[in-house]
TORRO-509366 format. One record per residue (C-alpha): residue in three letters; chain; z, x negated, y negated. Coordinates in pm, whole numbers, plus 50000, padded with zeros to 5 digits. Layout:
BEGIN
+-----+---+-------+-------+-------+
:   r : c :    up :  east : north :
+-----+---+-------+-------+-------+
: ALA : A :     Z :     X :     Y :
...
+-----+---+-------+-------+-------+
***
This chain:
BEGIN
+-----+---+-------+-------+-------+
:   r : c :    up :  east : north :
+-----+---+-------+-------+-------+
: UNK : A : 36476 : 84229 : 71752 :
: UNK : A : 36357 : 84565 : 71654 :
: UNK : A : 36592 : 84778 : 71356 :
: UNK : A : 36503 : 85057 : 71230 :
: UNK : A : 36599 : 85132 : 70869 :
: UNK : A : 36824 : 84982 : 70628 :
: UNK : A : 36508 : 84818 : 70455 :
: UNK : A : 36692 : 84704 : 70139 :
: UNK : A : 36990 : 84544 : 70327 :
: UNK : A : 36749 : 84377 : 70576 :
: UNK : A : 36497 : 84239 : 70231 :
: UNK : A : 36890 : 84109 : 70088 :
: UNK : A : 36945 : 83930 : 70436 :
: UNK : A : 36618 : 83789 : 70403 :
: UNK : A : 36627 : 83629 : 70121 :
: UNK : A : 37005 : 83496 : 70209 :
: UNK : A : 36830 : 83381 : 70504 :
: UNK : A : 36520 : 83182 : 70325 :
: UNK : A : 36829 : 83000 : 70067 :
: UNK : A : 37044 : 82918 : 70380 :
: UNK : A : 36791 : 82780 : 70523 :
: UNK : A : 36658 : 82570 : 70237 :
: UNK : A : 37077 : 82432 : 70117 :
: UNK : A : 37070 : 82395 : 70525 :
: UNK : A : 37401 : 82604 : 70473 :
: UNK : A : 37529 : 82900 : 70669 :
: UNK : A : 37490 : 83311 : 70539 :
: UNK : A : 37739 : 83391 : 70315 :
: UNK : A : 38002 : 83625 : 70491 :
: UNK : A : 37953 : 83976 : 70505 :
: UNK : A : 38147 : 84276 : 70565 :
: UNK : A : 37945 : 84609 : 70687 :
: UNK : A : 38136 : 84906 : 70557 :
: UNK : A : 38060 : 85277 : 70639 :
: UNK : A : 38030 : 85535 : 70883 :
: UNK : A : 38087 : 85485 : 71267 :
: UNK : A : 37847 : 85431 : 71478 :
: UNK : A : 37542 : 85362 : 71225 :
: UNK : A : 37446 : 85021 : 71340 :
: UNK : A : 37685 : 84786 : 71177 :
: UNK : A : 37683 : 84626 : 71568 :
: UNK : A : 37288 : 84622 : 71565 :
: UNK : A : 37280 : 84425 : 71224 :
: UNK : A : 37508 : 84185 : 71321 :
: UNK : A : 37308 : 84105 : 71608 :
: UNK : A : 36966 : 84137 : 71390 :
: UNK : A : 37111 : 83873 : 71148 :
: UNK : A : 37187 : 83613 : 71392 :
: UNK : A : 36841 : 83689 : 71602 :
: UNK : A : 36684 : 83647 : 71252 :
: UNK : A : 36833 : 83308 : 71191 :
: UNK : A : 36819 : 83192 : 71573 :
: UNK : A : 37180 : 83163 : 71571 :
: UNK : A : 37408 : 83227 : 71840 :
: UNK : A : 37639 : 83542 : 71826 :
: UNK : A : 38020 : 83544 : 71885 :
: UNK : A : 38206 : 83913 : 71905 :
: UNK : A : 38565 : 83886 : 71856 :
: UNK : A : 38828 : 84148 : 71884 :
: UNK : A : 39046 : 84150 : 71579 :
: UNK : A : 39316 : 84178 : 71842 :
: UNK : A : 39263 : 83846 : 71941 :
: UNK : A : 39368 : 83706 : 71584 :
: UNK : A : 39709 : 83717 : 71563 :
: UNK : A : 39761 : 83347 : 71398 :
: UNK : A : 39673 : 82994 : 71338 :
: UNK : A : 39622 : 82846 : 71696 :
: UNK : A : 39433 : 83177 : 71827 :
: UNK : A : 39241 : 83160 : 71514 :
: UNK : A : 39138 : 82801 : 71629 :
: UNK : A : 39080 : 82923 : 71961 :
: UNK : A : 38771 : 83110 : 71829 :
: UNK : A : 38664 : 82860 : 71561 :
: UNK : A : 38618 : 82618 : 71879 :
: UNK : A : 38345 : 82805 : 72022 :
: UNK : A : 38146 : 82759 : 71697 :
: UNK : A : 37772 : 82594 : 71690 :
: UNK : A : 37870 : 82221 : 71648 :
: UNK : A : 37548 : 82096 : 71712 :
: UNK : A : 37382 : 81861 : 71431 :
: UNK : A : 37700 : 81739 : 71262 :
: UNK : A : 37840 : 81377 : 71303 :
: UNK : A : 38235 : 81337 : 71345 :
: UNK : A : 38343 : 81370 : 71054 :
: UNK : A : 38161 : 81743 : 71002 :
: UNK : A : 37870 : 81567 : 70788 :
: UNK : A : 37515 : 81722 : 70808 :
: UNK : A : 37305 : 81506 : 71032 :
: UNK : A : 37010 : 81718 : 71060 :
: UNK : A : 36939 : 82130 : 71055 :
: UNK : A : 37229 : 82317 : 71173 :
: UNK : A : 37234 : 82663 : 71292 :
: UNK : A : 37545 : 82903 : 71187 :
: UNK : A : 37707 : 83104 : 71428 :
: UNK : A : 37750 : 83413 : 71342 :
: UNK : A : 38105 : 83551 : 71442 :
: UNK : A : 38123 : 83938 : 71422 :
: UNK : A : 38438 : 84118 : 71383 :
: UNK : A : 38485 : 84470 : 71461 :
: UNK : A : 38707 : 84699 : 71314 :
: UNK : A : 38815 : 84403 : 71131 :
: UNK : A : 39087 : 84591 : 70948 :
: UNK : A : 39293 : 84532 : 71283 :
: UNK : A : 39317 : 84192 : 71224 :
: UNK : A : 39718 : 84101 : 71078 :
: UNK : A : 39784 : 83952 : 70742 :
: UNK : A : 39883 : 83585 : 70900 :
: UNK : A : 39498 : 83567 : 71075 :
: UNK : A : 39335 : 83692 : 70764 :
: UNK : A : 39490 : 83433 : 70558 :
: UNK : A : 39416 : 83171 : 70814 :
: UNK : A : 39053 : 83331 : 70888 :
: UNK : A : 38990 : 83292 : 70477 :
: UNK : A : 39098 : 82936 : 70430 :
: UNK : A : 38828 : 82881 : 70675 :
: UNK : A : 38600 : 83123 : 70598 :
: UNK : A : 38585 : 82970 : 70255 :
: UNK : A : 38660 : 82584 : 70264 :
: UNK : A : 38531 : 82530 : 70602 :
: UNK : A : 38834 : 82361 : 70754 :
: UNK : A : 39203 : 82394 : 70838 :
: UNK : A : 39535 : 82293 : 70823 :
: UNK : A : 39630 : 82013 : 71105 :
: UNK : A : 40023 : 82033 : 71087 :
: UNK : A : 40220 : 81979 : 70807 :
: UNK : A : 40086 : 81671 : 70687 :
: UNK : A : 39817 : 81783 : 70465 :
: UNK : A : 39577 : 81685 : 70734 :
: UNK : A : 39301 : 81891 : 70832 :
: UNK : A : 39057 : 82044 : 71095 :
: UNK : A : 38660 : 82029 : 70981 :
: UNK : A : 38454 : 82304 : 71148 :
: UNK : A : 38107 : 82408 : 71168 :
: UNK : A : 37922 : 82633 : 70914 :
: UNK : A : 37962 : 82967 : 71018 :
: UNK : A : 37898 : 83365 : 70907 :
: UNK : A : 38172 : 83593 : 70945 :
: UNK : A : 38033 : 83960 : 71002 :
: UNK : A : 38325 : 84191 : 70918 :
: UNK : A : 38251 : 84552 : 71037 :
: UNK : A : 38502 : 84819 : 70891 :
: UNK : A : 38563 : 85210 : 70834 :
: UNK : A : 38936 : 85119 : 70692 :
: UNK : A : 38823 : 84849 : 70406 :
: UNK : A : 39137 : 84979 : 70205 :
: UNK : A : 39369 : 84772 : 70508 :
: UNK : A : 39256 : 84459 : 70443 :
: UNK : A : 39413 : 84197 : 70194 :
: UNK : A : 39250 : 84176 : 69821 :
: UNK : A : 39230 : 83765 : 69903 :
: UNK : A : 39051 : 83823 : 70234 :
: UNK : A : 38813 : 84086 : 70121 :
: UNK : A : 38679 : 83836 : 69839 :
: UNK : A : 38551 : 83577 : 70109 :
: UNK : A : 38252 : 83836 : 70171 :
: UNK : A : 38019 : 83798 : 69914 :
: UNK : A : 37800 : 84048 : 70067 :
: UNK : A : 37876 : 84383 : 70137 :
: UNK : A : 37635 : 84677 : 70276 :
: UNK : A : 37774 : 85028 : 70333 :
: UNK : A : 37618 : 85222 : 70621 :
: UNK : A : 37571 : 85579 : 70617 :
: UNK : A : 37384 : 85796 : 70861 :
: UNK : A : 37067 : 85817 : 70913 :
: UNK : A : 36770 : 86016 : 70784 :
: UNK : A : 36603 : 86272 : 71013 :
: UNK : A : 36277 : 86106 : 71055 :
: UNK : A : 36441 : 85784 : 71150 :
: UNK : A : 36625 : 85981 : 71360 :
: UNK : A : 36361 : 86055 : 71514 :
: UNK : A : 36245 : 85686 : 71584 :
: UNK : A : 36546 : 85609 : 71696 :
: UNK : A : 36540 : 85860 : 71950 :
: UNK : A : 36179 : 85735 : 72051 :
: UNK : A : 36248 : 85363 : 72119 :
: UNK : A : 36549 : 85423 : 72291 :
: UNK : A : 36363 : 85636 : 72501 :
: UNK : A : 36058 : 85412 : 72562 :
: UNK : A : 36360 : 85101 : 72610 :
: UNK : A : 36501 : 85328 : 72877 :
: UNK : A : 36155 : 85409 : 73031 :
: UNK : A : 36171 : 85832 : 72984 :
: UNK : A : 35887 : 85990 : 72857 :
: UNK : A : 35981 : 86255 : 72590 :
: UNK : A : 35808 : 86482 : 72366 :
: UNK : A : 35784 : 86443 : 71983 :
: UNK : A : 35952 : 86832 : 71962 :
: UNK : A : 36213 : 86685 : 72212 :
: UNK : A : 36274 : 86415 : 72015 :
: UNK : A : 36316 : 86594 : 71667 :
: UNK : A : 36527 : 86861 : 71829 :
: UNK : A : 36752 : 86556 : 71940 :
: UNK : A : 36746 : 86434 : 71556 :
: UNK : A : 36863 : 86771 : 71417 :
: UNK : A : 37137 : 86769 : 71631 :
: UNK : A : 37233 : 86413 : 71619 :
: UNK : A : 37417 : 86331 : 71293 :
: UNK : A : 37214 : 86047 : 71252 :
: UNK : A : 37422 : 85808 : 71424 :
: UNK : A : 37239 : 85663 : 71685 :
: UNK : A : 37585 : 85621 : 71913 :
: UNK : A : 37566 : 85998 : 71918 :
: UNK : A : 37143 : 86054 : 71960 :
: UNK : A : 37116 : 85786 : 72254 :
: UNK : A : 37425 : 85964 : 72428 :
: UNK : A : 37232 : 86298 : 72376 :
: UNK : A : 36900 : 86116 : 72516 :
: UNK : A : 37159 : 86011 : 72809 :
: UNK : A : 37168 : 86351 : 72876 :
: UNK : A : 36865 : 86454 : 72896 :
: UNK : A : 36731 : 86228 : 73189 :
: UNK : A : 37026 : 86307 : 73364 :
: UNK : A : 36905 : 86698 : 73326 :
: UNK : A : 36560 : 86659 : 73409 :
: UNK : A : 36586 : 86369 : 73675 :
: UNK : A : 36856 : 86687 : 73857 :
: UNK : A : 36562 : 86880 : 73809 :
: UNK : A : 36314 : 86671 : 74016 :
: UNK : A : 36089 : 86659 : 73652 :
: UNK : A : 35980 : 86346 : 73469 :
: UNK : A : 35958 : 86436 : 73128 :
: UNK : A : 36201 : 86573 : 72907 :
: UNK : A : 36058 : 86897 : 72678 :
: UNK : A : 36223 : 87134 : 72416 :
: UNK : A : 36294 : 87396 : 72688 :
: UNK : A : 36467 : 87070 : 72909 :
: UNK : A : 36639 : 86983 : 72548 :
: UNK : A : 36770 : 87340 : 72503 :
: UNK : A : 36918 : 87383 : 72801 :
: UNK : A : 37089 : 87075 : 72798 :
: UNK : A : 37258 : 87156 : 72488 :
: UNK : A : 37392 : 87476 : 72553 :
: UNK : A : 37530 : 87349 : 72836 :
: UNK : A : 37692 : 87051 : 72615 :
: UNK : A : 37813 : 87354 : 72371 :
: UNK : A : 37578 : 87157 : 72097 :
: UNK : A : 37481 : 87386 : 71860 :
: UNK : A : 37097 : 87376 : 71625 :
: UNK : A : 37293 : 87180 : 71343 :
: UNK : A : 37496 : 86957 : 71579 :
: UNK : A : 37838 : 87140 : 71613 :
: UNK : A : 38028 : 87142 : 71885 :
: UNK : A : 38250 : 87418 : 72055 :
: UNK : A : 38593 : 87196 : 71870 :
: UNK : A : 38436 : 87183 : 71474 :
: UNK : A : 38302 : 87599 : 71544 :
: UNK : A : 38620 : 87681 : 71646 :
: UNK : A : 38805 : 87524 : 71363 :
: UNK : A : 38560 : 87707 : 71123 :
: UNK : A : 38581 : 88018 : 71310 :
: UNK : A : 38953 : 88001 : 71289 :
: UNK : A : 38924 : 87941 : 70843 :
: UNK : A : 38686 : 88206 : 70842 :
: UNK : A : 38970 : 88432 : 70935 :
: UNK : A : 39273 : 88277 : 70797 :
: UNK : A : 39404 : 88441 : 70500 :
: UNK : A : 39523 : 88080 : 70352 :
: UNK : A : 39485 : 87715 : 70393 :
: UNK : A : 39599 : 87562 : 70736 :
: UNK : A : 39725 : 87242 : 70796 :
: UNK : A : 39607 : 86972 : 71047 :
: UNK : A : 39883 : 86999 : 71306 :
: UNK : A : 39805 : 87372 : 71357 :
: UNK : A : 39462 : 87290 : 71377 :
: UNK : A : 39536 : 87030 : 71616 :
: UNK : A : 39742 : 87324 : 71831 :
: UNK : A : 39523 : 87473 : 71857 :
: UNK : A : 39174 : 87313 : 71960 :
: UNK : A : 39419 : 87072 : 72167 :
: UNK : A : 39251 : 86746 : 71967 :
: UNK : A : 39489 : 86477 : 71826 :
: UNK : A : 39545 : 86496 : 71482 :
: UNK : A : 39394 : 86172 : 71462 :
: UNK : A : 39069 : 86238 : 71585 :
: UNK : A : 39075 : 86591 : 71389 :
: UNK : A : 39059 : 86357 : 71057 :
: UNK : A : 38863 : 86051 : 71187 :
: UNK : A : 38626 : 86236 : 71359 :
: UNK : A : 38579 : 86608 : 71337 :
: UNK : A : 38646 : 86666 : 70961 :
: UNK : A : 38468 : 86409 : 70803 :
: UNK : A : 38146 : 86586 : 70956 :
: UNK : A : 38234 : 86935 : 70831 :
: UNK : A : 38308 : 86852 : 70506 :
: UNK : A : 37987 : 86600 : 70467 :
: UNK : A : 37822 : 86907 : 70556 :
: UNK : A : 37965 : 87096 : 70307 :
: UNK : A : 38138 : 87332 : 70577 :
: UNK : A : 38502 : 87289 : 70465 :
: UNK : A : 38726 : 87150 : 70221 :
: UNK : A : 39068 : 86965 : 70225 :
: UNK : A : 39296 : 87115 : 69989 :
: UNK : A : 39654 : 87084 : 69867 :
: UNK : A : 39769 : 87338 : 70085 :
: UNK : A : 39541 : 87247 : 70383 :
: UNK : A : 39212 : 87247 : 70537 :
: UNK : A : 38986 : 87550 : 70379 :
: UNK : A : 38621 : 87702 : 70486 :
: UNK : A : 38357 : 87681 : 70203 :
: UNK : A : 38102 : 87918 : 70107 :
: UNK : A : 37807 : 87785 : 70298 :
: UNK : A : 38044 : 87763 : 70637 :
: UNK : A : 38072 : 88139 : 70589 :
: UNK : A : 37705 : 88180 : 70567 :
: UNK : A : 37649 : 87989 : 70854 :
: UNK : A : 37900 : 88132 : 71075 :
: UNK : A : 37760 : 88504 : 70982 :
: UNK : A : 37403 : 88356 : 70974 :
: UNK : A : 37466 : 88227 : 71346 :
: UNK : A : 37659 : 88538 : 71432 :
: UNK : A : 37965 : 88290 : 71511 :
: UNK : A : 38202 : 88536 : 71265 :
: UNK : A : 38366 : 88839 : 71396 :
: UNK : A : 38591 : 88884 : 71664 :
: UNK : A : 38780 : 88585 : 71621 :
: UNK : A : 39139 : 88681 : 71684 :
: UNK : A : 39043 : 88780 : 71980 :
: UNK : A : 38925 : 88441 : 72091 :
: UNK : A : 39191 : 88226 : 71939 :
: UNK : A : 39554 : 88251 : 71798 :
: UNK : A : 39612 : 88171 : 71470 :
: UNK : A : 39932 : 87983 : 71359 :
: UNK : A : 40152 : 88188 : 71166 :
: UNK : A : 40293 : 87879 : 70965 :
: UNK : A : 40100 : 87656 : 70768 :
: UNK : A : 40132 : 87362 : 70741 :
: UNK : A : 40045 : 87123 : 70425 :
: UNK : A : 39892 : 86786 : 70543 :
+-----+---+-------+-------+-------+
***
């Protein structure tokens, strides 16, 4: 399985791997920690195609207590154990990755560590027990803060993912694009990167795109001209900013004071939730805005670029600004 980047957390799994294998033991359990969309999915599935072992996706919803906790456990790799859960011969860990694991309620997280850590569990209430197989939790999370102190210390490896550099960016953009079987150019493909965030979620639904725009035009290969059509069309601007983050800058850029996330939410018609899971983080990574005391603020460089870009000017005419602010 091909992954690009993230040498240093694939050269720690690899040496995990080699001592595993030797002590004929499973990975230790890891929790992937980071920004959305920025492969936590993809490593999961590269450390169990590195290892050979099989790969189990659970929803966190799905682990609500002991017996659906068991439920899961039970599709474990039991192979090359004797009854009693003794090594026989080499075993091969499943690796069970989790999701969002934050969703996953106190009860299964205790139940989830006691096996996560001793390897068995409770059998009723007379101090008997369960063995089960060697296994590697994956935990993948943008809420780490939700999840109990005692369950967070059964990972004793943790990677954070963050977004992508340009040029792999870029190479992202080319093997998806050679795995879907469309020809691209390299100034294609880097004008997909700029605009991309790099997180591949959002560059291979921009690649999507594209074919769809040149296979309506009859062509076969997707150019810059193919590339900047399709994007004005999406409302994707040269950085990467859509119509919903310009308009909330447009709308600081003329506010005479901060403004709070429900106005904002008024007015672009976006969920306050996404507005702060999704939009804002982006803007102020880019150093576009700022979250105050008082509210949501534009920075210096978000006036530049909304001059620079000849987004500033006429904005009242183009949206209304709430009167009252509100602090959020």
């Amino acid at each position: 399985m091909e992954l690009i980047g993230h040498v240093n957390t694939k050269q720690q799994l690899a040496v995990a791997s080699s001592a595993a294998k030797t002590l004929n033991k499973a990975l230790p359990h890891m929790m992937f920690a980071g920004h959305a969309g920025c492969g936590k999915t993809s490593m999961a599935k590269y450390v169990a195609s590195q290892r050979g072992a099989n790969f189990l996706q659970v929803s966190p919803k799905t682990l609500k207590d002991t017996s659906s906790v068991l439920r899961v456990l039970e599709e474990l790799d039991h192979k090359g154990y004797d009854r009693r859960g003794n090594r026989k011969k080499q075993i091969s860990p499943s690796v069970l990755f989790i999701d969002e694991v934050h969703g996953i309620n106190l009860d299964a997280q205790e139940v989830l560590g006691i096996a996560m850590e001793e390897f068995k569990v409770p059998a009723g209430n007379k101090g008997l027990c369960y063995w089960i197989p060697y296994f590697t939790v994956v935990g993948a999370t943008t809420m780490e803060g939700q999840l109990s102190t005692p369950f967070i210390d059964r990972f004793k490896l943790k990677f954070i993912f963050e977004p992508y550099s340009f040029e792999e960016s870029v190479d992202i953009v080319l093997l998806h694009a050679y795995n879907m079987s469309i020809t691209i150019t390299a100034k294609a493909a880097r004008n997909v990167a700029r605009r991309g965030r790099g997180v591949p979620r959002i560059l291979v639904r921009y690649l999507e795109r594209l074919r769809d725009m040149v296979y309506s035009q009859g062509g076969g290969i997707i150019t810059d001209i193919v590339a900047e059509k399709t994007f004005t069309m999406l409302g994707i601007d040269k950085e990467g900013l859509n119509k919903v983050e310009l308009k909330i800058l447009r709308i600081l850029f003329d506010a005479e004071a901060p403004i709070g996330l429900d106005n904002l939410a008024i007015v672009t018609g976006e969920s306050t939730k996404t507005l702060k899971s999704t939009v804002e983080p982006f803007l102020i990574q880019r150093g576009l805005m700022l979250r105050s005391g008082k509210g949501r603020v534009i920075t210096k460089k978000g006036r530049q670029y909304l001059q620079e870009e000849g987004y500033a000017g006429d904005v009242r005419k183009k949206v209304e600004i709430p009167l009252n602010y509100v602090r959020n």
